[in-house]
SEMAR-134138 format. One line per 5 residues: their letters; for each residue x, y, z of C-alpha. Coordinates in nm, 4 decimals. Layout:
N
A> X Y Z  ...
// end
This chain:
226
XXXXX> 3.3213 1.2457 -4.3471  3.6790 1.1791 -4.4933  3.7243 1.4113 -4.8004  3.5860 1.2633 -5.1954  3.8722 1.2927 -5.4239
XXXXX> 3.7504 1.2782 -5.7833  4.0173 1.3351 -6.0951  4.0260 1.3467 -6.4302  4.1738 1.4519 -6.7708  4.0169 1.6001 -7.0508
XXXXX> 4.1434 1.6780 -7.4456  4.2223 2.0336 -7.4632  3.9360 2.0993 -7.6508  3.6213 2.3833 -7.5866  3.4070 2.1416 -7.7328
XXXXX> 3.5146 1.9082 -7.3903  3.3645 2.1659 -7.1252  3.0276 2.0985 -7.1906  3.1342 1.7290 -7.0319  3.3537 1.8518 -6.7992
XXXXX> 3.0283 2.0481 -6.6294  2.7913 1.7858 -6.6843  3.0139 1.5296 -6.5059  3.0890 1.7227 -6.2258  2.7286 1.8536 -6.1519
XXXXX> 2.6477 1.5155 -6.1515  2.9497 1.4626 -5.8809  2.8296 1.7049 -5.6811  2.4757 1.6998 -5.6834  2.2972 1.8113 -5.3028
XXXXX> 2.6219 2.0627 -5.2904  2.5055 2.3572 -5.1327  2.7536 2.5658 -5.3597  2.6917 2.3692 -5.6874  2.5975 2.6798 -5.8629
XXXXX> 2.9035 2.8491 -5.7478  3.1450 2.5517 -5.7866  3.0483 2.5016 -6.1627  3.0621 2.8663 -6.2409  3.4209 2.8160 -6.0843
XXXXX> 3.5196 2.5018 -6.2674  3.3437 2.6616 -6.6183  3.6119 2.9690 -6.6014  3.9090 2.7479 -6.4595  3.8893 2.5119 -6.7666
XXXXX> 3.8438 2.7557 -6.9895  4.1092 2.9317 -6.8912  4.3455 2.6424 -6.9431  4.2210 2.5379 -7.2667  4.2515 2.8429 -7.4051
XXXXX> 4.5415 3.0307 -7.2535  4.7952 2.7644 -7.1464  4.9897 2.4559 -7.4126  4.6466 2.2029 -7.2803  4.5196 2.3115 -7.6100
XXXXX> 4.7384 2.0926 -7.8124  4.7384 1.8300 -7.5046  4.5367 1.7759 -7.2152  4.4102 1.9182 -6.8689  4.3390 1.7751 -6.5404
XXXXX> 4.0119 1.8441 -6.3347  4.0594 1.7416 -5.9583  3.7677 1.7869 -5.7345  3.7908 1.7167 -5.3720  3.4455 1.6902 -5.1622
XXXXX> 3.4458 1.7382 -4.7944  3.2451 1.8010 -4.5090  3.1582 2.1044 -4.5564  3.3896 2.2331 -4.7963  3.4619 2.1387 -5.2207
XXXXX> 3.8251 2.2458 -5.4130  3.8087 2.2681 -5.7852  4.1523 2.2457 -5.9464  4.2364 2.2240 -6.3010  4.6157 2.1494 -6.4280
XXXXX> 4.7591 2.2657 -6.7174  5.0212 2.2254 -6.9559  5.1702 2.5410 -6.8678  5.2371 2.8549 -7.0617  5.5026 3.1595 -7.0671
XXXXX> 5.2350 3.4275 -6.8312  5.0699 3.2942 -6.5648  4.7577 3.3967 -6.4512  4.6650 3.7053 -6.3551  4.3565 3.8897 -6.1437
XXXXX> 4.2008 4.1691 -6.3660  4.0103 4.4155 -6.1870  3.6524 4.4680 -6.3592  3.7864 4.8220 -6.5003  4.0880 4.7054 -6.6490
XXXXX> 4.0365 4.6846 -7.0614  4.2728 4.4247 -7.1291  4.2851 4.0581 -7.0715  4.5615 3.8598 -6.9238  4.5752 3.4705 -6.9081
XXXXX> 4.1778 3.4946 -6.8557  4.1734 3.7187 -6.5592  3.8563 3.9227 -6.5284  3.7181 3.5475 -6.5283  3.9945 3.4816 -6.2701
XXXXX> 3.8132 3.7447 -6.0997  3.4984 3.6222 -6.0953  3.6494 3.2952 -5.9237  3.7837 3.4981 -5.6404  3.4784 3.6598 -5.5251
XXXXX> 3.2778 3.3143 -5.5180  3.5166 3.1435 -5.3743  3.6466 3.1911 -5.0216  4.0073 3.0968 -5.0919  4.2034 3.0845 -5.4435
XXXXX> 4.5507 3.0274 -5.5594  4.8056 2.9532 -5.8393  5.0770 2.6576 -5.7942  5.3459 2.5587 -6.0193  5.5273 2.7247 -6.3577
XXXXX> 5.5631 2.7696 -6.7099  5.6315 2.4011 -6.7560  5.2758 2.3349 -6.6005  5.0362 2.4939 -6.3335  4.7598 2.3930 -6.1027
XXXXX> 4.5207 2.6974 -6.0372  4.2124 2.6275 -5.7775  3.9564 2.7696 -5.6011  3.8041 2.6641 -5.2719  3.4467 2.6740 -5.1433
XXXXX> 3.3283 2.6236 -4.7970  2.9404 2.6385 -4.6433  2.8381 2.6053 -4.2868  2.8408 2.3011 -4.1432  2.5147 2.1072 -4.0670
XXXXX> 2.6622 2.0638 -3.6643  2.6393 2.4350 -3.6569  2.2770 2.4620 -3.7142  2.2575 2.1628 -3.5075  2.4738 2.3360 -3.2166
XXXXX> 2.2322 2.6478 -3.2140  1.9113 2.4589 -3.1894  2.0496 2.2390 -2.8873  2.1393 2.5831 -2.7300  1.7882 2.7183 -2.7786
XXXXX> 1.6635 2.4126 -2.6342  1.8653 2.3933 -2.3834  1.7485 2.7671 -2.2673  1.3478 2.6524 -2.3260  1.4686 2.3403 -2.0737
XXXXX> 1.5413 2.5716 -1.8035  1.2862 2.7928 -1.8165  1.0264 2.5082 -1.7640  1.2009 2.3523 -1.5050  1.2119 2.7056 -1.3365
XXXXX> 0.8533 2.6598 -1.3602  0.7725 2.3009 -1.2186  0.8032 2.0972 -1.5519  1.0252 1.8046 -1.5955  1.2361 1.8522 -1.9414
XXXXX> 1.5273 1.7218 -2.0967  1.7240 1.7979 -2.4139  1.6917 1.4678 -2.6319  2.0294 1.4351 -2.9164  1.9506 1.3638 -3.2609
XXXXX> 1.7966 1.0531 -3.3053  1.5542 0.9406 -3.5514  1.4018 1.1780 -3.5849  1.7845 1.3759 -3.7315  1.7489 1.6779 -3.5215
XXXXX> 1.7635 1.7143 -3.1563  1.4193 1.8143 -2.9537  1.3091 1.8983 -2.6046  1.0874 1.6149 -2.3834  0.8637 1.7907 -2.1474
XXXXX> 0.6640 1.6051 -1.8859  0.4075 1.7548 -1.6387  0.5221 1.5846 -1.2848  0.1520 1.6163 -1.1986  -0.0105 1.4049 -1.4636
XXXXX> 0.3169 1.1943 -1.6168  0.0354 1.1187 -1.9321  0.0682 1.4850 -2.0416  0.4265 1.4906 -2.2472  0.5046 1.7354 -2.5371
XXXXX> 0.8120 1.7006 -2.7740  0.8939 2.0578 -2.8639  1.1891 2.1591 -3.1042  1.3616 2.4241 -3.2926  1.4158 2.5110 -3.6508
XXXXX> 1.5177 2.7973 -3.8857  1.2297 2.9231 -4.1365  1.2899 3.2021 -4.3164  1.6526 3.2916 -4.1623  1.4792 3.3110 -3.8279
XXXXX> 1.4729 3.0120 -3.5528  1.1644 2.9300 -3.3854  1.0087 2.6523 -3.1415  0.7592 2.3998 -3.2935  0.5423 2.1382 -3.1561
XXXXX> 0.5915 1.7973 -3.2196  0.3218 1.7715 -3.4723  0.5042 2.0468 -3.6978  0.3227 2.3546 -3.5263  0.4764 2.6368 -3.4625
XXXXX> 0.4638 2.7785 -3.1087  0.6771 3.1295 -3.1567  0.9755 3.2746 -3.2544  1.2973 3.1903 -2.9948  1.3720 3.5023 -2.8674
XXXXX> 1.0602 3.4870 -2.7247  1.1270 3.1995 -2.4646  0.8959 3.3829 -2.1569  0.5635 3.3234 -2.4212  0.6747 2.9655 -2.5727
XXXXX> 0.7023 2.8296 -2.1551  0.3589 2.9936 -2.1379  0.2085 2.8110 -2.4265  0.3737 2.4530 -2.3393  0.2991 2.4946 -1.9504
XXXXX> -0.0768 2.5546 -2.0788  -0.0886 2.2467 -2.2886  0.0209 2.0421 -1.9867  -0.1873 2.1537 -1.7335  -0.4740 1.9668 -1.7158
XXXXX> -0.8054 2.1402 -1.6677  -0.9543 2.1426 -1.3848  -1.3310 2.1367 -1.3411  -1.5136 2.3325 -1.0222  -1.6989 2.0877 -0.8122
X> -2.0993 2.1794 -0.8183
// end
């Protein structure tokens, strides 16, 4: 995914914020760091409406969406201090900066460019990306895959398909009608294996019990002769 740019000015006016977050929640709506990212933008424009010459002109709101990453910038009209990080037991307040503050610790990465005849101040924020959690459950898979082959089962890792995640085929060599699609999936900040059908079998690290269970569903019984 090639990055969203998205940029605009604004009147420097308080009573313009209110539009300023409504348009870009609305840009980044699904974001897994809206919250974050508007709390961001909130103290970045008000910042440069109220401590920098954009209150007798305009400022510029830049966001830039990517992967798995969103930069808020706002540009000003400049101003004779430039910003400044307050720590939260500081009393006084310079160019905004216990709300400066604030932006660092969401944010991963911050920073100031430019002068008094105009600055750009921004803030970065960044979330896993989705091939990560895709990576992991391949891995998990991929372990499950072996252990079943160790015991006599024919399995394969399938990509992401369809179905958007990957999963596990497993086939009984014995009776090539009795196939199981297992996968893997975080609940609750913990990955487990589940059944095709949305069951859950048991928790990963517990791969000896989950080969029990599937090996079990894919043997057929097997009736004593009278």
């Amino acid at each position: 995914m090639s990055a969203v740019v998205w940029r605009r000015s604004f009147p420097g006016d308080a009573i313009e914020l209110h539009d300023v977050r409504k348009l870009v929640t609305a840009l980044l709506a699904g974001c897994p760091v809206l919250d974050d990212a508007i709390a961001c933008l909130a103290e970045l424009a008000s910042n440069a409406v109220i401590h920098t010459r954009s209150c007798e002109g305009v400022f510029v709101v830049e966001v830039r969406l990517a992967r798995n990453s969103v930069r808020i910038a706002v540009e000003d009209a400049g101003g004779p201090t430039a910003p400044s990080l307050l720590s939260p037991g500081q009393e006084e307040m310079l160019e905004g900066g216990r709300g400066l503050a604030i932006v660092a610790a969401l944010s991963g990465h911050m920073g100031v460019e430019g002068d008094a005849e105009g600055r750009v101040v921004w803030a970065e924020l960044r979330w896993a990306a989705a091939e990560t959690a895709l990576a992991s459950a391949v891995d998990y898979l991929e372990q499950l895959r072996d252990r079943l082959q160790i015991m006599g089962f024919l399995a394969r890792v399938c990509p992401a398909d369809g179905r958007a995640v990957a999963y596990l085929r497993v086939i009984n060599p014995e009776a090539t009608s009795l196939t199981e699609i297992v996968y893997a999936a975080r609940e609750a900040e913990q990955w487990h294996f589940w059944w095709g059908w949305a069951e859950k079998i048991a928790a990963v690290d517990d791969i000896e019990a989950v080969s029990k269970r599937i090996a079990h569903v894919l043997t057929p019984v097997r009736h004593s002769e009278s």
